[in-house]
MARKOLFI-11090 format. One record per residue: x, y, z of N, C-alpha, C, O in turn; residue in one letter. Coordinates in steps of 0.001 Angstrom, whole numbers, padded with zeros to 6 digits, always signed. Example, Ala and Ser with C-alpha at 12.3 -4.5 7.8 and 13.67 -1.06 7.14 Angstrom:
<sites>
+013190-005690+007800+012300-004500+007800+013200-003300+007800+014236-003319+008465A/+012850-002250+007080+013670-001060+007140+012900+000030+007870+013409+001138+008039S/
</sites>
This chain:
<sites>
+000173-011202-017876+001324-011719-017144+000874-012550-015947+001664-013327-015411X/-000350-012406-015528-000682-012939-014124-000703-014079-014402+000005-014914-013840X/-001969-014469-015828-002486-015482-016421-001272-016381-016056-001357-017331-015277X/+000122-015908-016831+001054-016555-017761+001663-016909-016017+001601-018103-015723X/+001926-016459-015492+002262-016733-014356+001694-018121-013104+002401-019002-012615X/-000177-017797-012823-000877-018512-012936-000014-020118-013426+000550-021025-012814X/-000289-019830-014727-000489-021577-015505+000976-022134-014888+000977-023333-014611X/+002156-021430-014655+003693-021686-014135+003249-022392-012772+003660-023532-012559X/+002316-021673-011719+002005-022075-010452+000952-023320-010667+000680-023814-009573X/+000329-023922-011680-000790-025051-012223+000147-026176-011874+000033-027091-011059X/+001252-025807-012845+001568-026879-013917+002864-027186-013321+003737-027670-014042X/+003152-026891-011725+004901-027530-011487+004155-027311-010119+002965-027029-009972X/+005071-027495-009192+005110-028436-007815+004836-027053-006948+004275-027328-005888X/+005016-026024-007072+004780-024973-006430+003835-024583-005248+002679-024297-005557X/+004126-024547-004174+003112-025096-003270+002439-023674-002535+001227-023570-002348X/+003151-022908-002262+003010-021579-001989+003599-020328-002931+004810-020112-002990X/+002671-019569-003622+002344-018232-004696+001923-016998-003663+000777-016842-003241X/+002950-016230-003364+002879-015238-002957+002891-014146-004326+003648-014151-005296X/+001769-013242-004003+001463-012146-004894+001465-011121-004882+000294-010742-004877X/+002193-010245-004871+002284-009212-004498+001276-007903-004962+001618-007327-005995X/+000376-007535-004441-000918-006420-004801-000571-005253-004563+000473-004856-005080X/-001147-004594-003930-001475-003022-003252-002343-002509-002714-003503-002735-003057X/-002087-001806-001880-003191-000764-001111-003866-000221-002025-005008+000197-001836X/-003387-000167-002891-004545+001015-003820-005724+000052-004631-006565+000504-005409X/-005609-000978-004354-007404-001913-004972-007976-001238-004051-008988-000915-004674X/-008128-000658-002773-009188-000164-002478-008826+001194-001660-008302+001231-000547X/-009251+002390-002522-009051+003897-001992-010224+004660-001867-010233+005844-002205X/-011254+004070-001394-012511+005068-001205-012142+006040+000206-011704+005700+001305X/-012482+007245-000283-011701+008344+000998-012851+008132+002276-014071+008073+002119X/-012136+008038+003524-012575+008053+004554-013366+006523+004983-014107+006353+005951X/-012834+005180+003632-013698+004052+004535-012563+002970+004049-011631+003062+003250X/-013087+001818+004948-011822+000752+005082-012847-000328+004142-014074-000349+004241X/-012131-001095+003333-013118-002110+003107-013580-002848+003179-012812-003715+002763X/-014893-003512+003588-015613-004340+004104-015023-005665+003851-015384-006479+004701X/-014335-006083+003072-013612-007418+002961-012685-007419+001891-012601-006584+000990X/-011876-008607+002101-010685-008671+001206-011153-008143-000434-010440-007393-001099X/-012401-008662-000886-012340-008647-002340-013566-007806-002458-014561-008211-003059X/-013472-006194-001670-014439-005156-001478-013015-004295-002349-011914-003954-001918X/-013543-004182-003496-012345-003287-004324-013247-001877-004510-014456-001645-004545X/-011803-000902-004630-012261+000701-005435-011018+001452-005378-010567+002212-004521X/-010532+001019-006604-009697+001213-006763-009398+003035-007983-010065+003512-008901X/-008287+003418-007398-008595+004964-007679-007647+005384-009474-007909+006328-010220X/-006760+004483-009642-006312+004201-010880-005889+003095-012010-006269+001955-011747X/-005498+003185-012664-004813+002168-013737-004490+000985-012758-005152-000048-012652X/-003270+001341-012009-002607+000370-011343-003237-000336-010193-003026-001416-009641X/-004203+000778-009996-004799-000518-008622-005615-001358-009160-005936-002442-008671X/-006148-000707-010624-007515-001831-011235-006664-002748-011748-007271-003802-011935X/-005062-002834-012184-004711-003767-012642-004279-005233-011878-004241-006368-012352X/-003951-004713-010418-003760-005452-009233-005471-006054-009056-005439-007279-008939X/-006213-005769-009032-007680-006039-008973-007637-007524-010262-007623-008753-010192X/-007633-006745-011071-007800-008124-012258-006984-009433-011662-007380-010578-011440X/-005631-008786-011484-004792-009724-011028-005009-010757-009846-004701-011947-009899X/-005615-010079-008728-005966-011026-007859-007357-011640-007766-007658-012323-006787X/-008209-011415-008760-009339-012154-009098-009418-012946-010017-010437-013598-010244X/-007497-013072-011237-007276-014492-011674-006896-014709-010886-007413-013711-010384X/-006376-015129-010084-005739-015666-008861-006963-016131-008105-007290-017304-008284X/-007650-015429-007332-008766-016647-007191-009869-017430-007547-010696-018075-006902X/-009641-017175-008942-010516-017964-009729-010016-019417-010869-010473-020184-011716X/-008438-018974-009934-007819-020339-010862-007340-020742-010137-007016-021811-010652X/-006831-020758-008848-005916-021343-007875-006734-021545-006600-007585-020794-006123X/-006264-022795-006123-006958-023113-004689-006822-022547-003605-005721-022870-003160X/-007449-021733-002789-007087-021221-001701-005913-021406-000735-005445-020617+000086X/-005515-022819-001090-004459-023104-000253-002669-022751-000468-001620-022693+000174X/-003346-022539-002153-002017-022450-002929-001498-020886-002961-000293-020808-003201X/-002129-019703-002780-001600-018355-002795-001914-018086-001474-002595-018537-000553X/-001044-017041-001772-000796-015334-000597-001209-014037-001359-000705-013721-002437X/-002032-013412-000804-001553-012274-001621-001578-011241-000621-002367-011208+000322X/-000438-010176-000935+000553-009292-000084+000024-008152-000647-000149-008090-001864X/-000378-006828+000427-000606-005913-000107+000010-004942+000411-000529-004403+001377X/+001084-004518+000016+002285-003572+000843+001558-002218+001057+000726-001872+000218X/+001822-001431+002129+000992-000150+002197+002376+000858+001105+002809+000574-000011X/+002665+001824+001855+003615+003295+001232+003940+002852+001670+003589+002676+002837X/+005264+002067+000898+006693+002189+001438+007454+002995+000914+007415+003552-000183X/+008517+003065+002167+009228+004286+002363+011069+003423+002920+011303+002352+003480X/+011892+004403+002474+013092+004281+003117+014118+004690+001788+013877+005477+000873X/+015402+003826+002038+016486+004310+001072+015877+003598-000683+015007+002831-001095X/+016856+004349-001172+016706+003346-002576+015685+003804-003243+015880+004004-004442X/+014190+004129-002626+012887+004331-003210+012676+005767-003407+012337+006557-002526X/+012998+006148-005148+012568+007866-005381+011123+008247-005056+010828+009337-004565X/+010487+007561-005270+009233+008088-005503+009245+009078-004420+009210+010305-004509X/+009318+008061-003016+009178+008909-001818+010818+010039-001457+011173+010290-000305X/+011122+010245-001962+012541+011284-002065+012460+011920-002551+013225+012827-002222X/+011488+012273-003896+011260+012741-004836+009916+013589-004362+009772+014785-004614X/+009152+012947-003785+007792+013154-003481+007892+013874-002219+008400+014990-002116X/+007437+013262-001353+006849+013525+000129+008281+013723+000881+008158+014203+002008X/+009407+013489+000534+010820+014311+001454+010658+015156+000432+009723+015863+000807X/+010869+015390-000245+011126+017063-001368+010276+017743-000926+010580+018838-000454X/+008760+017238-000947+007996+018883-000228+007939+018873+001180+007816+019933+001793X/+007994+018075+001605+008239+018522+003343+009815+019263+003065+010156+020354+003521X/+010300+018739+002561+011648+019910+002984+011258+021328+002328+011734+022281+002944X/+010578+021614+001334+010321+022614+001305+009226+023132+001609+008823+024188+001121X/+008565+022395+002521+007823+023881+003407+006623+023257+002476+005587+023799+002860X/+006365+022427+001511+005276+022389+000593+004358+021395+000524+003814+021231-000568X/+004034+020643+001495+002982+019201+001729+002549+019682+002420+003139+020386+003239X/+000699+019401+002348-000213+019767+003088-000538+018542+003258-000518+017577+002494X/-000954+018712+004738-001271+016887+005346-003021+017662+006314-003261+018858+006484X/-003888+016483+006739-004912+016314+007220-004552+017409+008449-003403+017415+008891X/-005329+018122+008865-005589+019122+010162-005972+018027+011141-006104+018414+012302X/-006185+016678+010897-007566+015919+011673-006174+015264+012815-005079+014860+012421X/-006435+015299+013606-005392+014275+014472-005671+013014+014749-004857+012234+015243X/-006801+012745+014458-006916+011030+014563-006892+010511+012757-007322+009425+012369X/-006425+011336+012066-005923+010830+011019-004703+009620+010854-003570+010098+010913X/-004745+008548+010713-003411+007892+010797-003218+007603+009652-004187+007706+008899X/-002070+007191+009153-001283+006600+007545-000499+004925+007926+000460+004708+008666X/-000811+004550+007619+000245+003214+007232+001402+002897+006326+001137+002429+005219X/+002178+003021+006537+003607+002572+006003+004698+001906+006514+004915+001566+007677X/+005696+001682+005017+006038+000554+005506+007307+000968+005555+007385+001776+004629X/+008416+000895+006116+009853+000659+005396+010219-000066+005296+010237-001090+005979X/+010905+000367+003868+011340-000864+002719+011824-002300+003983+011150-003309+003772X/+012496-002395+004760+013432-003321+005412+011996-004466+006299+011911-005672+006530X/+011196-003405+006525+009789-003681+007423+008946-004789+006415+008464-005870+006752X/+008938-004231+005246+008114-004718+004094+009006-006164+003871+008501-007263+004100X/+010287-006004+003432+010746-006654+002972+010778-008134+003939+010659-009245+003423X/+010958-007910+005409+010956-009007+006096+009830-009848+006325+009937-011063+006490X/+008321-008976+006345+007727-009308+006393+007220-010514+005436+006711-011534+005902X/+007435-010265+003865+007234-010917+002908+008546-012451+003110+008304-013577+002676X/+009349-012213+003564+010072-013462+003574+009395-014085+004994+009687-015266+005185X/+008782-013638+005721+008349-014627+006732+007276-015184+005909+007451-016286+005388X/+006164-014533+005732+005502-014766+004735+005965-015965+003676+005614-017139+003796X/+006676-015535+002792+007591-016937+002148+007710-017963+003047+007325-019020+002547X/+008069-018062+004109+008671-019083+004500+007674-020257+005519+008006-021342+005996X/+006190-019410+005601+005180-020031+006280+004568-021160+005363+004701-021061+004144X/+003860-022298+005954+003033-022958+005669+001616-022239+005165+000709-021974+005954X/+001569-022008+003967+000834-021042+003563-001086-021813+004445-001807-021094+005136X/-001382-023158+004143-002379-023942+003877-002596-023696+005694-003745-023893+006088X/-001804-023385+006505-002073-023262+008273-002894-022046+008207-003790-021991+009050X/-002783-020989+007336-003024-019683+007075-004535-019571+006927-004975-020385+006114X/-005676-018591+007629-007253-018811+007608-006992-017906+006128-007372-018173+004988X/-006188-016734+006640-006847-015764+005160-005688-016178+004119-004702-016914+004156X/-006321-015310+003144-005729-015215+001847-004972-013803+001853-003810-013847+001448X/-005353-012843+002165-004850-011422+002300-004063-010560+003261-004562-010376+004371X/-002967-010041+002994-002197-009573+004226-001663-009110+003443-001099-009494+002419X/-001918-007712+004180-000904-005989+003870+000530-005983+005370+000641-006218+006573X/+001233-005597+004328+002638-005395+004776+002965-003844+005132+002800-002800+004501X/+003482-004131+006370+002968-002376+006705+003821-002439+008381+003684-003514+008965X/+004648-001353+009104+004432-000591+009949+003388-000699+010409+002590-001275+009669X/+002740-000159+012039+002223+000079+012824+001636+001498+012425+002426+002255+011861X/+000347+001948+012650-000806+003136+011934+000026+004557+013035+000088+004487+014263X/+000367+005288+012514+001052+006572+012746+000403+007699+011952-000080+007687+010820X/+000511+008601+012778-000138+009966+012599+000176+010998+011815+001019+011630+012452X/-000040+011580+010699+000416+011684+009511+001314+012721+010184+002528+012518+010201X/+000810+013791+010727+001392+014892+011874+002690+014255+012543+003803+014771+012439X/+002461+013221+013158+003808+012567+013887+004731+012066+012916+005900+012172+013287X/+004498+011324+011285+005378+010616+010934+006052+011930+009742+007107+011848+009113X/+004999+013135+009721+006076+014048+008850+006785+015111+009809+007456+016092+009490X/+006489+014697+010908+007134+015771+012311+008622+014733+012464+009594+015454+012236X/+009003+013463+012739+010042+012783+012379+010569+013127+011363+011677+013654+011467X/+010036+012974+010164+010960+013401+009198+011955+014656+008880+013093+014792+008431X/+010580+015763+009505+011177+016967+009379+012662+017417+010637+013632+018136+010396X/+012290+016604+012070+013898+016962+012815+014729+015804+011722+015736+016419+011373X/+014742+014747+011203+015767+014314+010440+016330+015031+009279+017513+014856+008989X/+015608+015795+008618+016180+016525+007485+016917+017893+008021+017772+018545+007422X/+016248+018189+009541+016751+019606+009909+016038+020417+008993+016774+021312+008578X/+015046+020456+008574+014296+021393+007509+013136+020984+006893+012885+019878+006415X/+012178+022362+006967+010850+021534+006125+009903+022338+007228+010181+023182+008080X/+008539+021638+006796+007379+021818+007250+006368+021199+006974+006205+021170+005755X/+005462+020591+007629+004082+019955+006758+002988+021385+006883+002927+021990+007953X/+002165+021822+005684+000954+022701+006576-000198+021947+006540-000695+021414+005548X/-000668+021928+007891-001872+021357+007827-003121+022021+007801-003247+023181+008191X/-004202+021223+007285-005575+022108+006340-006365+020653+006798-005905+019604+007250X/-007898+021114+006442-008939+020517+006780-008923+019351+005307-008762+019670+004129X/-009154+017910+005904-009200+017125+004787-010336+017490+003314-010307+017066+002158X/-011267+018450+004017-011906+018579+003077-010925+019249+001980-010826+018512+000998X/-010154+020467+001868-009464+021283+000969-008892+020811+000549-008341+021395-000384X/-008436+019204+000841-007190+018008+000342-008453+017366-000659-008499+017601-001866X/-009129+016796-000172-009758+016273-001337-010250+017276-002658-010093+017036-003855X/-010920+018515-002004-011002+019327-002843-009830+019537-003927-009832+019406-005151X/-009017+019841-003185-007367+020320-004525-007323+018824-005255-007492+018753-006472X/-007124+017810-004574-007557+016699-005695-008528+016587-006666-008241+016103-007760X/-009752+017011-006383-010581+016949-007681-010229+017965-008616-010256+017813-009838X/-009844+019168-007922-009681+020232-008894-008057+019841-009592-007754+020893-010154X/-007331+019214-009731-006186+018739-010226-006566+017568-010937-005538+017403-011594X/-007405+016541-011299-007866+015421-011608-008707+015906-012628-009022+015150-013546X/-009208+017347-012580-010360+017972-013358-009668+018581-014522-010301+018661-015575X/-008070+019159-014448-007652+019814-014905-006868+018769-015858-006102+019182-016729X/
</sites>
């Protein structure tokens, strides 16, 4: 689809290709990545965003794309996170980092969304980079599920040493 997409942005007047990626091309625990196209990506979907933005710069001129890499977004409309991370904080059942200089990035939906239309609406070719994540300001996983929890009136995060988080991940990934 990228390809097919791609040849649409070749072959007509299209001057700016915003692309929409993800945070997850690169999830190595505990490091940031050394540059835009420093990938490690942790599933299906981030390796597929990976392919995707390496046709993208291997067929299109730097001047001609964007590519957008939204962090967790969050807000109305979106189950995942309603389903997910409000369902077990309301019940007492998300374990988050013990670490306090732990921070998370996210976005809400309205945050994300504006961002990408400014984005749209720039002179892409004024632009040095190619890459920009859409995101909220870095908040403390402790602070942003401590908000949530006086909004629901209910819940709890427990917090545990990141090691036992990664741990229960392998042992769930194993299983």
């Amino acid at each position: 689809a990228t390809r097919s997409m791609v040849d649409v942005v070749r072959n007509t007047d299209i001057r700016n290709y915003l692309f929409f990626s993800t945070q997850f091309v690169f999830r190595k625990p505990d490091e940031l990545p050394r540059s835009d196209e420093d990938y490690w990506p942790v599933d299906n979907y981030g390796a597929s965003k990976v392919a995707s933005e390496q046709v993208i710069r291997s067929s299109l001129p730097p001047s001609q794309y964007l590519i957008l890499r939204p962090t967790y977004v969050w807000g109305p409309g979106l189950h995942r996170f309603r389903d997910g991370l409000l369902y077990r904080l309301a019940r007492g059942q998300l374990l988050i980092s013990s670490d306090p200089t732990r921070v998370r990035y996210y976005g809400y939906v309205d945050t994300v969304a504006s961002q990408a239309i400014a984005f749209g609406m720039m002179n892409s070719t004024a632009l040095a980079d190619r890459v920009f994540y859409l995101s909220d300001a870095a908040i403390s996983l402790r602070d942003f599920c401590g908000v949530l929890v006086r909004a629901l009136g209910r819940g709890r995060a427990i917090e545990v040493p990141s090691a036992v988080i990664r741990w229960l991940g392998h042992a769930s990934s194993a299983l």
